[in-house]
MDAnalysis code that builds the backbone (N, CA, C; Angstrom):
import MDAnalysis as mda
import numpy as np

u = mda.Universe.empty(207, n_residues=69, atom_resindex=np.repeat(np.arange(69), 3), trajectory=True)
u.add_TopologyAttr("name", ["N", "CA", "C"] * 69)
u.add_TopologyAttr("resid", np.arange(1, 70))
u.add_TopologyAttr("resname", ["UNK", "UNK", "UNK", "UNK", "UNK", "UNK", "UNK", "UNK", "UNK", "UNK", "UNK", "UNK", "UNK", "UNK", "UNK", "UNK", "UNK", "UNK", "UNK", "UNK", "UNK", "UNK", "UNK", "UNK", "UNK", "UNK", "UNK", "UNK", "UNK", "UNK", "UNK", "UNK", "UNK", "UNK", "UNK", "UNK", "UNK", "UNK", "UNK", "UNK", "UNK", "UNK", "UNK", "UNK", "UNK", "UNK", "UNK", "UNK", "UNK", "UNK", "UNK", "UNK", "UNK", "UNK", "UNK", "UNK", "UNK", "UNK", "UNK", "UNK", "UNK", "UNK", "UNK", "UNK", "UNK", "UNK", "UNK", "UNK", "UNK"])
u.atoms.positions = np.array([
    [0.832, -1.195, 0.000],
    [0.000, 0.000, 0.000],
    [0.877, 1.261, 0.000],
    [1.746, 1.397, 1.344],
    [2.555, 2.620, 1.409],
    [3.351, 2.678, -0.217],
    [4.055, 1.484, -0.589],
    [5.005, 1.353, -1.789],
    [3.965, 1.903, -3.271],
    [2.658, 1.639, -3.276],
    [2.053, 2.281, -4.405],
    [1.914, 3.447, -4.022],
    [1.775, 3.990, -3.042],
    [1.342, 5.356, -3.075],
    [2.415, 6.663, -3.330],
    [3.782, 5.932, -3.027],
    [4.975, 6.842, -2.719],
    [5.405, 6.294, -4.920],
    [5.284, 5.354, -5.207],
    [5.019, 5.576, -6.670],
    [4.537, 6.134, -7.664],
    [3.286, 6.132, -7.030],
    [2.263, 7.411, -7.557],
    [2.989, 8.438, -7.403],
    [3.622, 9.102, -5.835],
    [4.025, 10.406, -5.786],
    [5.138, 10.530, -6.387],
    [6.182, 9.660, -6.762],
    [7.190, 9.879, -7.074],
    [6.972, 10.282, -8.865],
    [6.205, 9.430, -9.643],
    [6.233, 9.812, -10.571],
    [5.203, 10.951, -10.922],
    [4.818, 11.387, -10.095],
    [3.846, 12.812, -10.549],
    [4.933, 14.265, -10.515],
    [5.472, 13.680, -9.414],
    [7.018, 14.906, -9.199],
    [7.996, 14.507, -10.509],
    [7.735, 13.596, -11.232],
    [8.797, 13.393, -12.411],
    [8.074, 13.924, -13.628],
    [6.809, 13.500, -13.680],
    [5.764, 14.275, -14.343],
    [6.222, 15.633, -14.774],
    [5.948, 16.499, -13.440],
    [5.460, 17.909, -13.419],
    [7.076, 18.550, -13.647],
    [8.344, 17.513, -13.115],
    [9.324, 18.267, -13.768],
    [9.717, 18.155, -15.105],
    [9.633, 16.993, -15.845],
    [9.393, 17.023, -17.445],
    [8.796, 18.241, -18.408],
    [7.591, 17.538, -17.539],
    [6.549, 18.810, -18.698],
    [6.925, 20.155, -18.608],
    [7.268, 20.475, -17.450],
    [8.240, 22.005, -16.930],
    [9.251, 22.173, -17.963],
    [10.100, 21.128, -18.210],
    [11.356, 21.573, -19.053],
    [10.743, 21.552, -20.495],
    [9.871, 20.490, -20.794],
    [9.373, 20.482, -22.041],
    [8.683, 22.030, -22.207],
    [7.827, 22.490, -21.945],
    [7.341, 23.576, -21.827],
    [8.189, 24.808, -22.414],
    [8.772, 25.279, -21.266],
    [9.690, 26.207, -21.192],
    [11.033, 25.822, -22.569],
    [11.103, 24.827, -22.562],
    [11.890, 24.648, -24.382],
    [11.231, 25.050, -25.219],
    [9.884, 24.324, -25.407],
    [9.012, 25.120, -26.780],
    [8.798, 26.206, -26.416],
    [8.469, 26.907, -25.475],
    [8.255, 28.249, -25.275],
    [9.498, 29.487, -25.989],
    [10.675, 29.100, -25.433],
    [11.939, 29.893, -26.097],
    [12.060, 29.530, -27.591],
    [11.765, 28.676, -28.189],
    [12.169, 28.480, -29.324],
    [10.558, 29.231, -30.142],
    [9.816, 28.928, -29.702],
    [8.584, 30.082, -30.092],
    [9.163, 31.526, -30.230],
    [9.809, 31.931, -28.706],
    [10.101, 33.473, -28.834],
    [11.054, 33.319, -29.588],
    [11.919, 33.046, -29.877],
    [13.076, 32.896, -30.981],
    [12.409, 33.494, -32.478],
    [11.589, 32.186, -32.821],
    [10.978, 32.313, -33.817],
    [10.115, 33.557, -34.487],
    [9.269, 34.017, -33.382],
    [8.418, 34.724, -33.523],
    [8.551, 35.389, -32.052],
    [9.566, 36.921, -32.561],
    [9.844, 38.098, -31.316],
    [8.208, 38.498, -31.063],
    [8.340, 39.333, -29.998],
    [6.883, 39.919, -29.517],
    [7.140, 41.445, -30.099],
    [8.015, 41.544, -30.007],
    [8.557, 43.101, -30.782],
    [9.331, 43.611, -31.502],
    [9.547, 43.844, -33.027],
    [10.708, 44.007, -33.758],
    [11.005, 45.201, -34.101],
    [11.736, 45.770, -34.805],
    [12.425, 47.212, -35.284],
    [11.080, 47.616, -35.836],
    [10.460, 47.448, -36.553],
    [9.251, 48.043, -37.490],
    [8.539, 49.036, -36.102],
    [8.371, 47.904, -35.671],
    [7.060, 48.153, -33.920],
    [7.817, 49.068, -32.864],
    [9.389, 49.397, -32.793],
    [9.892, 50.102, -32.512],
    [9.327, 51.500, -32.885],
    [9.548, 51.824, -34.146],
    [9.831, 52.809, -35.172],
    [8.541, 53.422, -34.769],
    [7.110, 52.586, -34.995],
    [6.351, 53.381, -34.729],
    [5.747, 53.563, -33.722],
    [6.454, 53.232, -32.556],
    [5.849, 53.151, -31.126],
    [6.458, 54.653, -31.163],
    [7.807, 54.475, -31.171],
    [8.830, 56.192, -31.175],
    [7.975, 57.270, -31.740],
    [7.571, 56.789, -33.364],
    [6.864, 57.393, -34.180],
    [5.339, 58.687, -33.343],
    [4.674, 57.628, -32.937],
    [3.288, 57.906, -32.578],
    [3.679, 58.671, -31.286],
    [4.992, 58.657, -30.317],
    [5.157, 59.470, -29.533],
    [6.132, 60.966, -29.679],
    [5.587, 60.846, -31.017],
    [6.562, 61.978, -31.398],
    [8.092, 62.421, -31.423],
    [9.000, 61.153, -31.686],
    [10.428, 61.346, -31.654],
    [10.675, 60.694, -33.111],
    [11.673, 61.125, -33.950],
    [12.104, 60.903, -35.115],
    [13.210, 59.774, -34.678],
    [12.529, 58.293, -34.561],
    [13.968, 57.206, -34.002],
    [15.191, 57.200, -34.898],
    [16.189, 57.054, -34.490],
    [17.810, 57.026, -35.060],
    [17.453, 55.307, -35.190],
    [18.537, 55.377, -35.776],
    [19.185, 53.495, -35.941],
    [19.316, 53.246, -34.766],
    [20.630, 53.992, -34.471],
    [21.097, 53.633, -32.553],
    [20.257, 53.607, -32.030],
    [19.079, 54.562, -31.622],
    [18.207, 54.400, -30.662],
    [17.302, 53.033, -30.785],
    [16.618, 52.563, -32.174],
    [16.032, 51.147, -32.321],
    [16.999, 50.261, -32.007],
    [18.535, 49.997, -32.253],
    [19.208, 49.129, -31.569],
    [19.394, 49.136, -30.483],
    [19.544, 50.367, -29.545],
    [19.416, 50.118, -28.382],
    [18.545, 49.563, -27.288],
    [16.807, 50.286, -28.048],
    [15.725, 49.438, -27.562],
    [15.933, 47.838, -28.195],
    [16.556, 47.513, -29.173],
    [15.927, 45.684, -29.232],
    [17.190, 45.338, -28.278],
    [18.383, 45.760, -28.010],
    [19.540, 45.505, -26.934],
    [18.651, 45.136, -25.533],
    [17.793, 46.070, -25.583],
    [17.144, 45.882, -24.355],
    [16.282, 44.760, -24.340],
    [15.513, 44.936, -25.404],
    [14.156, 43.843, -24.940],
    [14.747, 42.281, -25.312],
    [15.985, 42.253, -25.879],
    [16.231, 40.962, -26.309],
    [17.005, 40.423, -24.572],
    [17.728, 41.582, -24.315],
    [18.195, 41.194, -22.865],
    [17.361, 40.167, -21.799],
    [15.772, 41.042, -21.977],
    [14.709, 40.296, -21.111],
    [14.055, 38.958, -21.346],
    [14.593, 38.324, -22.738],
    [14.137, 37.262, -23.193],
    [14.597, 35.822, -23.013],
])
C-alpha cells in the first residue's frame, strides 16, 4: 500500500518536472521564432510618440528587450 502510493508520488514529481522543461523549451524556441517586438514596432511606437527614431536608438531598444528574453 505505502510502496504504491509513494510511486504514484514519485512519478507525478517526475511528471510535473518534465513537462516544466518540455514547456519552457518550446516556449523559447517560439520566442526565438516569432519576437513579440521588432524594429518596425519600434519605429512606430517612437513614431506615434513623437520622436524621429535614429538606428542607434532602435538598436538600443531591441539591446534591451532581447536582454529580457
Amino acid at each position: 500500500m505505502f510502496h504504491d502510493i509513494l510511486l504514484i508520488v514519485v512519478g507525478l514529481i517526475i511528471g510535473i518536472i518534465i513537462g516544466f522543461l518540455i514547456a519552457r523549451t518550446v516556449t523559447k524556441r517560439y520566442m526565438k521564432k516569432n519576437p513579440p517586438i521588432n524594429e518596425e514596432m519600434i519605429k512606430a511606437l517612437m513614431t506615434q510618440m513623437g520622436r524621429k527614431p535614429s538606428q542607434k536608438q532602435v538598436n538600443q531598444m531591441m539591446k534591451s528587450m532581447n536582454k529580457y528574453m
